[in-house]
KEBALUM-752225 format. One record per residue (C-alpha): x, y, z; residue number from 1. Coordinates in steps of 0.1 Angstrom, whole numbers. Example, Ala and Ser with C-alpha at 12.3 -4.5 7.8 and 13.67 -1.06 7.14 Angstrom:
2
       x       y       z   num
     123     -45      78     1
     137     -11      71     2
***
This chain:
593
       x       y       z   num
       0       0       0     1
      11      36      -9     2
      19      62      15     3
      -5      85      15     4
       6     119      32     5
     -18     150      16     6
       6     177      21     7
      37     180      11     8
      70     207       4     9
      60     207     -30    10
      42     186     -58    11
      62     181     -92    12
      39     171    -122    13
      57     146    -144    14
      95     126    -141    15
     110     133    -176    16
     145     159    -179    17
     125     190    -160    18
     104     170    -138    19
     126     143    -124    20
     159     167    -118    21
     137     190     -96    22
     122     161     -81    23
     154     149     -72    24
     173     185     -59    25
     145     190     -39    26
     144     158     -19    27
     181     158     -17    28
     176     189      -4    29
     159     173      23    30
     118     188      13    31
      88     160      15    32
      83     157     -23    33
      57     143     -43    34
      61     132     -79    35
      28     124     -98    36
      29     113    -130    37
       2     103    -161    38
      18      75    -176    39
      25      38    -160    40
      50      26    -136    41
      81      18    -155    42
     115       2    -146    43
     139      -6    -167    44
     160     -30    -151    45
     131     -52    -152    46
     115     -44    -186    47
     144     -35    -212    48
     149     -67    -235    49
     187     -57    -242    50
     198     -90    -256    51
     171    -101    -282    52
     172     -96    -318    53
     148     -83    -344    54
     141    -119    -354    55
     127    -126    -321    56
     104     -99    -320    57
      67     -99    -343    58
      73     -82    -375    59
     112     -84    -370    60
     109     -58    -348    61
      91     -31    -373    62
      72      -1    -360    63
      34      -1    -359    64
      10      26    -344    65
      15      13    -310    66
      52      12    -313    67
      57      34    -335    68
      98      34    -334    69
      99      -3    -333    70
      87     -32    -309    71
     117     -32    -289    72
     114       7    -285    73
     111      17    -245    74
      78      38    -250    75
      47      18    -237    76
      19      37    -235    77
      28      68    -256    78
      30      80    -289    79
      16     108    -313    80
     -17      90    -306    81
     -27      77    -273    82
     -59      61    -268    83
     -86      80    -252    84
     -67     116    -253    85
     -73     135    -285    86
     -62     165    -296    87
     -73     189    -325    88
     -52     204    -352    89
     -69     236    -364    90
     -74     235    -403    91
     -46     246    -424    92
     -24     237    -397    93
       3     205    -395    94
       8     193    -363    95
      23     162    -345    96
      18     164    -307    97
      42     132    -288    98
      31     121    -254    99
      54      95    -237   100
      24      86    -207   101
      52      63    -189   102
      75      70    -161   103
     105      87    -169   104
      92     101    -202   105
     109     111    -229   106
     138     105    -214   107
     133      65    -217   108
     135      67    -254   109
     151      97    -266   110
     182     101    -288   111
     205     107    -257   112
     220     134    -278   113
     234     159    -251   114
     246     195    -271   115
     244     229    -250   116
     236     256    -259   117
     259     284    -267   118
     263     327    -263   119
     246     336    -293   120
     215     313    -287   121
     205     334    -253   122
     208     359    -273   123
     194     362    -302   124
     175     395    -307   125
     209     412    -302   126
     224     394    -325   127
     200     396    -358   128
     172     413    -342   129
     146     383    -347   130
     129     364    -319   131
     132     376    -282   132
     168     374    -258   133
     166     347    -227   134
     167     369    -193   135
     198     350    -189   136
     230     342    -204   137
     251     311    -212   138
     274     322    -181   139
     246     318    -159   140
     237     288    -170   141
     274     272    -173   142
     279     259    -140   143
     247     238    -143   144
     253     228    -174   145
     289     210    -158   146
     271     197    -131   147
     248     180    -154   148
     268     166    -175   149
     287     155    -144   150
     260     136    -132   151
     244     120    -158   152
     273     110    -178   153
     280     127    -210   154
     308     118    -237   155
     323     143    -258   156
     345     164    -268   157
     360     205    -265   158
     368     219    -298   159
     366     255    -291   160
     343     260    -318   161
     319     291    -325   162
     289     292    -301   163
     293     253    -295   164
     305     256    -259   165
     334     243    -242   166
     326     220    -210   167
     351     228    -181   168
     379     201    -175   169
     373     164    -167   170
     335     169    -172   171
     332     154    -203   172
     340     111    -209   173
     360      98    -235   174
     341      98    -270   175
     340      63    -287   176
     365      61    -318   177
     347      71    -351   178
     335      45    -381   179
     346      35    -410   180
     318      57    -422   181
     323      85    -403   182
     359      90    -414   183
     347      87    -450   184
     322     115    -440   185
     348     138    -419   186
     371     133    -447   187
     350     144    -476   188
     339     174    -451   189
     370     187    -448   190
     373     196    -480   191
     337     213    -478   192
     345     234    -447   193
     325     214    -423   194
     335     207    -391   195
     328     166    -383   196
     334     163    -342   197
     326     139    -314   198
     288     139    -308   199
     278     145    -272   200
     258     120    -260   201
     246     112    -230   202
     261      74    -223   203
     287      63    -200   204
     320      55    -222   205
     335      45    -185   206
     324      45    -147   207
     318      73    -129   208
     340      84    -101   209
     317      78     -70   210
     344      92     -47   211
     350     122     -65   212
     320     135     -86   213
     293     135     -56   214
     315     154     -34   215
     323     180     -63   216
     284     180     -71   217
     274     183     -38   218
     301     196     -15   219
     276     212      15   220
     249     186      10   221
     259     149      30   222
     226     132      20   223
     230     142     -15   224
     264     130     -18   225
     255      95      -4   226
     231      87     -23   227
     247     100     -60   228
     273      77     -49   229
     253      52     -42   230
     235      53     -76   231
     272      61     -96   232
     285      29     -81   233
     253       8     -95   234
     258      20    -136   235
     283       3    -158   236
     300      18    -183   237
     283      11    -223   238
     289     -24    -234   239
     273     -17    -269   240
     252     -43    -265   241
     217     -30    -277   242
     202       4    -289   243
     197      26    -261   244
     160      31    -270   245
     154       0    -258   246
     162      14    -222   247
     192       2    -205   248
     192     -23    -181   249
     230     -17    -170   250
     219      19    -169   251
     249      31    -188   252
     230      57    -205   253
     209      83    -190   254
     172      80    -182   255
     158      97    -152   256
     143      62    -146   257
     176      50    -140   258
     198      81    -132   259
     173     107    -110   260
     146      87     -97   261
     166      62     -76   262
     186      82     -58   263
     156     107     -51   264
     139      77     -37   265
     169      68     -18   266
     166     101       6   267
     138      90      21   268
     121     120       7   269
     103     111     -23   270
      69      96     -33   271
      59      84     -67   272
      25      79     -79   273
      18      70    -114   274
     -15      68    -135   275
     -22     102    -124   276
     -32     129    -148   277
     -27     164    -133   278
     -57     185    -145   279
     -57     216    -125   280
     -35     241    -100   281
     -55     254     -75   282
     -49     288     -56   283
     -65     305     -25   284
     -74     341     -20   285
     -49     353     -23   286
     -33     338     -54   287
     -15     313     -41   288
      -9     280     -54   289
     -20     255     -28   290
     -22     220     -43   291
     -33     203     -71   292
     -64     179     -87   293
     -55     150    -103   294
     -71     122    -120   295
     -67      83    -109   296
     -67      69    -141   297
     -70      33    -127   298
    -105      45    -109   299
    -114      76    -124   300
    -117      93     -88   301
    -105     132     -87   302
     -80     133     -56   303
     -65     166     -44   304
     -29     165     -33   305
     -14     202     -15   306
      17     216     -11   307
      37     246      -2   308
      53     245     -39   309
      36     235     -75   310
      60     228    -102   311
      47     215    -138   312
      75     192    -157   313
      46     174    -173   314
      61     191    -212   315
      56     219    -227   316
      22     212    -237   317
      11     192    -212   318
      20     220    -186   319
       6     249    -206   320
     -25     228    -207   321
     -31     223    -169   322
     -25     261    -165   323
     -54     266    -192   324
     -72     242    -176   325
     -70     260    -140   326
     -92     289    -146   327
    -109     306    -117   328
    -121     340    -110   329
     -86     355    -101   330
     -72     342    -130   331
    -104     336    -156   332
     -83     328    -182   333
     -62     302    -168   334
     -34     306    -144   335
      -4     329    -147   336
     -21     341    -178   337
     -25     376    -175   338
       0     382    -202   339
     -18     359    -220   340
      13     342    -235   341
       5     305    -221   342
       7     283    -249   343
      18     309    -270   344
      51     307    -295   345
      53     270    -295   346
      82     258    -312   347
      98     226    -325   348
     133     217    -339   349
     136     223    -377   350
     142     190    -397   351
     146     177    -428   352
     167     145    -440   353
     183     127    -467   354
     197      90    -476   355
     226      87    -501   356
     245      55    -514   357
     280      51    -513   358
     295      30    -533   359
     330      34    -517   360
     311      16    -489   361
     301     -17    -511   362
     316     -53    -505   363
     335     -42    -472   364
     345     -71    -452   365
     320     -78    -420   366
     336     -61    -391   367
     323     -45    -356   368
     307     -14    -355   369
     284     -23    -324   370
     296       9    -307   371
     271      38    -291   372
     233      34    -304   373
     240      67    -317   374
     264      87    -338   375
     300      86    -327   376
     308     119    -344   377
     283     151    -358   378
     285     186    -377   379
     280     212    -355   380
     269     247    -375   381
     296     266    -391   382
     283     293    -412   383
     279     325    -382   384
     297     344    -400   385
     279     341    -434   386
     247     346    -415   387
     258     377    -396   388
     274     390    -431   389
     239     387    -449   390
     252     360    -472   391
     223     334    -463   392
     190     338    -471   393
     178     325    -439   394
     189     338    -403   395
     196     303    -379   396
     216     279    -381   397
     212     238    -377   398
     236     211    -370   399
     237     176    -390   400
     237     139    -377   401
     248     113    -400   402
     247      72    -390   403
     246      42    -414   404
     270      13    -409   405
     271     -26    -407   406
     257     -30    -376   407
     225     -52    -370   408
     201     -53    -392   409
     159     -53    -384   410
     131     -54    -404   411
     132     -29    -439   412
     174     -30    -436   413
     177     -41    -474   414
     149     -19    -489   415
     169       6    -501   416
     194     -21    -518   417
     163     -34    -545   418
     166      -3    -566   419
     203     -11    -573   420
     198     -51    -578   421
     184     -49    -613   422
     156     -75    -600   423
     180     -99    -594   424
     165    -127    -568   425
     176    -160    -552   426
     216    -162    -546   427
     222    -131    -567   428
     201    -110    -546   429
     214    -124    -518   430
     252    -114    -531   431
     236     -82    -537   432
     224     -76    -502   433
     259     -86    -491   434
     273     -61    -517   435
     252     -30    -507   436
     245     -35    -468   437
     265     -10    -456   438
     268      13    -481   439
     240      37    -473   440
     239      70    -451   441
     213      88    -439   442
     218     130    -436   443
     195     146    -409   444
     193     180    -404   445
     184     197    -372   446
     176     235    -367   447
     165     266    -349   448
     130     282    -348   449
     123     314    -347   450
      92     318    -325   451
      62     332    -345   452
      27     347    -336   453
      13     315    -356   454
      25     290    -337   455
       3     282    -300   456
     -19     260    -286   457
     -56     269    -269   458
     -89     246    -251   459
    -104     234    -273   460
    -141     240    -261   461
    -157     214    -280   462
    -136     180    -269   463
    -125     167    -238   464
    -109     132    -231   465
    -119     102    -214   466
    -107     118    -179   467
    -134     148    -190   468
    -105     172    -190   469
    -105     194    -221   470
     -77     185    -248   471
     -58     211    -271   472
     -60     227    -303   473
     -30     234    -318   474
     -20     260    -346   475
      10     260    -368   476
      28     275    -392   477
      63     271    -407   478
      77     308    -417   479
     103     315    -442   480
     132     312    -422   481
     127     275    -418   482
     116     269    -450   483
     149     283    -464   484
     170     267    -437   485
     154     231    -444   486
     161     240    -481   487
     203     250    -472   488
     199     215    -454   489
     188     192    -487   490
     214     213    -503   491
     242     207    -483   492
     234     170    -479   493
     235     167    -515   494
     272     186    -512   495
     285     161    -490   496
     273     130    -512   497
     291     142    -542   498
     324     149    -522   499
     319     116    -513   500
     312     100    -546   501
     274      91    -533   502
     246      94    -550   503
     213     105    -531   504
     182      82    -532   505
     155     107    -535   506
     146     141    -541   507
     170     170    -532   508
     143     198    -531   509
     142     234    -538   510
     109     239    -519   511
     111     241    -487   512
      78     231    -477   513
      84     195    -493   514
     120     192    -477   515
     108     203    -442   516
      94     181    -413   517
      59     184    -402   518
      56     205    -364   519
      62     181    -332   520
      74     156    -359   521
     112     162    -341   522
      98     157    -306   523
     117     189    -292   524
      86     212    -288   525
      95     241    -262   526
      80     272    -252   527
      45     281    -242   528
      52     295    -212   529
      84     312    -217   530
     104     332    -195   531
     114     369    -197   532
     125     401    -180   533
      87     412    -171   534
      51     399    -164   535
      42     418    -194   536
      65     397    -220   537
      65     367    -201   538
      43     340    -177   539
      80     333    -160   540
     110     349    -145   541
     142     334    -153   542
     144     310    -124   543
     113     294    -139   544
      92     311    -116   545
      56     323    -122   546
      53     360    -121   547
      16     360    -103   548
      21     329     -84   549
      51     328     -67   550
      49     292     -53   551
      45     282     -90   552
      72     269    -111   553
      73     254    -145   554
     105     236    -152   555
     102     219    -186   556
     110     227    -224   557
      79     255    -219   558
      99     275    -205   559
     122     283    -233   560
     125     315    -253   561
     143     304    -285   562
     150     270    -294   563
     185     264    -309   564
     194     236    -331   565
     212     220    -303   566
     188     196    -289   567
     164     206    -261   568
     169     179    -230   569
     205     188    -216   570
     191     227    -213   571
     158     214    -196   572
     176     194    -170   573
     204     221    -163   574
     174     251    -161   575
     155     226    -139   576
     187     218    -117   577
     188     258    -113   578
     154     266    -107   579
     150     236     -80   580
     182     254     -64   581
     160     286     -60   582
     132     269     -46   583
     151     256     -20   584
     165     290     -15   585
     132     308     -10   586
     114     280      12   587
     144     284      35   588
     137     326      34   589
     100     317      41   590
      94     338       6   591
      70     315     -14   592
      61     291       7   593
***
């Protein structure tokens, strides 16, 4: 039976990046937290099939709307369609909205793919006068980002580069040695003017220090640094055994399932209770937030839960929804809303992606290139200095990942081989798979939005779901900067294939709308209820704080400004980590709570 204790230091809405690092500074900060969360209990040392192979699995493995990257894929309950809770797409509009319902969240299944952001992306008005600056900089945000990385486990590289940022000394792990492949690709690059690095990536490459790191991370806090070292000591460093979106069993790579929660549990301090769907904040007379409702989605009961501190991690959506959702008479039109920016500028990564064939690549002798699930190496941007000289016709830039290889194959591997077989069948096609397995790369580009007015989320008055709780419409619109960028992206792809003697299987458009990916289709949507300087341009301060309710904190991807091409999840956890500090700051002054 759960412990059932109806007040508590503060509630935190969902255990993904945001939710499950604040959940975890604050009870190793020694506050009574609770952690409710929507989806189903999940652990991964129990449920992560590591060892089994796409012939085991139905379908070999192939997605299907349930599983939509794959049957051995972590996500269980989730997808951009989950059974009982709709959502509407207003007409004219293209959007793909991701919910994970699990615990852990995202973090169970993401890319692991760890890049921080740099000086010019906190920044950005100043710089080419689009978009809106952060109300802080990459300074203030540098020593979080270190103790991040720090505890999670990142590998890498420092390369000095242009707005890619350096990580201080003996943070970082040892990146794992490059392909054959991506030495073909950094090779051919070179001659482009393209940078080709070590990815950053969010899997152990070796063990942690337990007697070291905790005591670094956590020099004035005991129970903190017993039970970090407690968890370091349990994760093994990366065997390359099995993709990491399986989960990890060994918990080499970083999941908050596997990284965060356990050693929040371990203080003593934290209770977990899944299968329930947050659906309002409530406030007293004074403004104040003082719990929240939540549904049981095993019995369908509305239970109240209170606190001295609310904090929504539930995603960007997710959270701006509950505050939609917690109308009253103080705040009519949802909570913290008097700016009315909550669900406004919505923004997703920019994508857009090509395969090539290589035939440099064909009839290479089997070897092992098990290594990381992910890439070894990437492209960071390199073209600042065009953009800030006016010689692009677009104003952001994006970075590129690149993977192909030998390594093991699932269902759909050979398709891409049958429009170079010439129809062949029976033992020739099978010395034609052995030819061209291998010989094919895949080119994805990854970029920044610029927020825009077109881009937002609202109640949709007409629809609720099967909890009653009403869903969201979303509205979106790509504008030309994206368009062009996904364009510079095809274009550049196409670059790389010819350097490398490749030909690319498919179309290398000119129209952007054609080479771009649909909204949400990236799975980094941030912003909706984005910080600033004042109440007026903003629904938070920069320590993720609400500006009308100051027990109120939203520490997800809504709280973002801009959204760089560097992937969203290290800055959420890092901005969390930072904004759970200040909680724990102002409880001890008596100031919010």
């Amino acid at each position: 039976m759960r412990k059932r204790q109806e007040r508590y230091d503060a509630i935190v809405a969902g255990s993904g990046a945001g939710g499950a690092m604040t959940a975890f500074v604050l009870a190793a900060s020694g506050l009574r937290v609770l952690l409710l969360e929507a989806g189903r209990h999940y652990d991964p040392l129990r449920e992560t099939p590591m060892f089994q192979l796409p012939k085991d699995a139905p379908l070999r493995g192939a997605g299907t709307p349930e599983k939509p990257f794959g049957f051995y894929d972590a996500t269980v309950d989730g997808g951009w369609q989950v059974p009982g809770e709709p959502y509407s797409v207003a007409d004219g509009s293209e959007f793909m909205w991701w919910r994970s319902r699990m615990l852990g969240g995202r973090t169970n299944h993401w890319g692991r793919i760890s890049l921080r952001m740099g000086e010019y992306d906190f920044k950005p008005r100043s710089r080419d006068g689009l978009g809106f600056d952060w109300p802080i900089s990459y300074d203030d945000l540098a020593p979080y980002y270190d103790k991040t990385e720090s505890l999670i486990g990142v590998y890498g590289s420092n390369e000095g580069l242009e707005n890619t940022p350096n990580s201080s000394p003996g943070v970082l792990q040892p990146p794992p040695k490059p392909r054959a492949y991506e030495l073909l690709t950094r090779k051919a690059c070179r001659r482009l003017g393209i940078p080709v690095i070590p990815a950053h990536l969010a899997i152990l490459t070796q063990t942690q220090d337990a007697n070291r790191l905790p005591g670094e991370l956590f020099p004035d806090n005991a129970l903190a640094r017993d039970v970090v070292a407690d968890s370091m000591r349990g994760r093994a460093a990366c065997y390359w055994a099995t993709p990491c979106g399986r989960g990890c069993s060994i918990r080499a790579n970083f999941q908050s399932t596997t990284v965060l929660l356990p050693p929040a549990l371990a203080t003593g301090n934290l209770e977990v209770r899944t299968g329930a769907m947050v659906r309002e904040v409530t406030v007293d007379a004074q403004g104040r937030a003082t719990g929240v409702h939540y549904v049981d989605k095993a019995t369908l009961v509305d239970e109240f839960v209170g606190a001295r501190v609310v904090v929504l991690a539930a995603s960007a959506c997710e959270s701006a929804r509950i505050l939609l959702n917690s109308s009253s008479t103080l705040f009519p039109d949802g909570l913290a809303n008097s700016s009315g920016l909550v669900g406004k500028y919505l923004m997703d990564t920019v994508g857009a992606g090509l395969q090539a064939h290589l035939p440099a690549l064909e009839g290479l002798p089997p070897h092992n290139e098990d290594g990381a699930s992910g890439m070894h190496m990437y492209m960071p941007w390199w073209l600042y200095g065009e953009q800030q000289a006016g010689r692009l016709n677009f104003p952001r830039g994006y970075h590129i990942e690149f993977g192909g290889g030998r390594r093991m194959p699932g269902f759909g591997a050979f398709s891409g081989v049958e429009p170079l077989t010439g129809g062949s069948y029976g033992q020739r096609f099978k010395e034609d798979c052995r030819r061209y397995y291998g010989s094919f790369l895949f080119f994805d580009g990854r970029g920044e939005m610029i927020p825009n007015d077109d881009c937002w989320c609202e109640l949709d008055s007409d629809r609720v779901d099967r909890y009653g709780i009403p869903v969201l419409r979303f509205h979106w619109r790509w504008s030309d900067h994206e368009l062009r960028q996904a364009v510079h992206m095809h274009q550049t792809f196409a670059e790389i294939v010819d350097q490398m003697g490749g030909t690319v299987l498919g179309a290398v458009h000119t129209d952007g709308t054609k080479a771009i990916s649909k909204g949400g289709q990236i799975i980094h949507e941030v912003g909706g209820t984005r910080m600033g300087d004042t109440p007026g341009d903003s629904v938070l301060n920069q320590y993720c704080q609400s500006w009308e309710v100051p027990n109120l904190f939203v520490t997800d991807g809504g709280c973002f400004v801009s959204n760089a091409d560097k992937n969203p999840t290290l800055s959420i956890m890092a901005i969390a980590w930072r904004a759970a500090d200040y909680i724990v700051d102002q409880l001890a002054r008596r100031s919010i709570g």
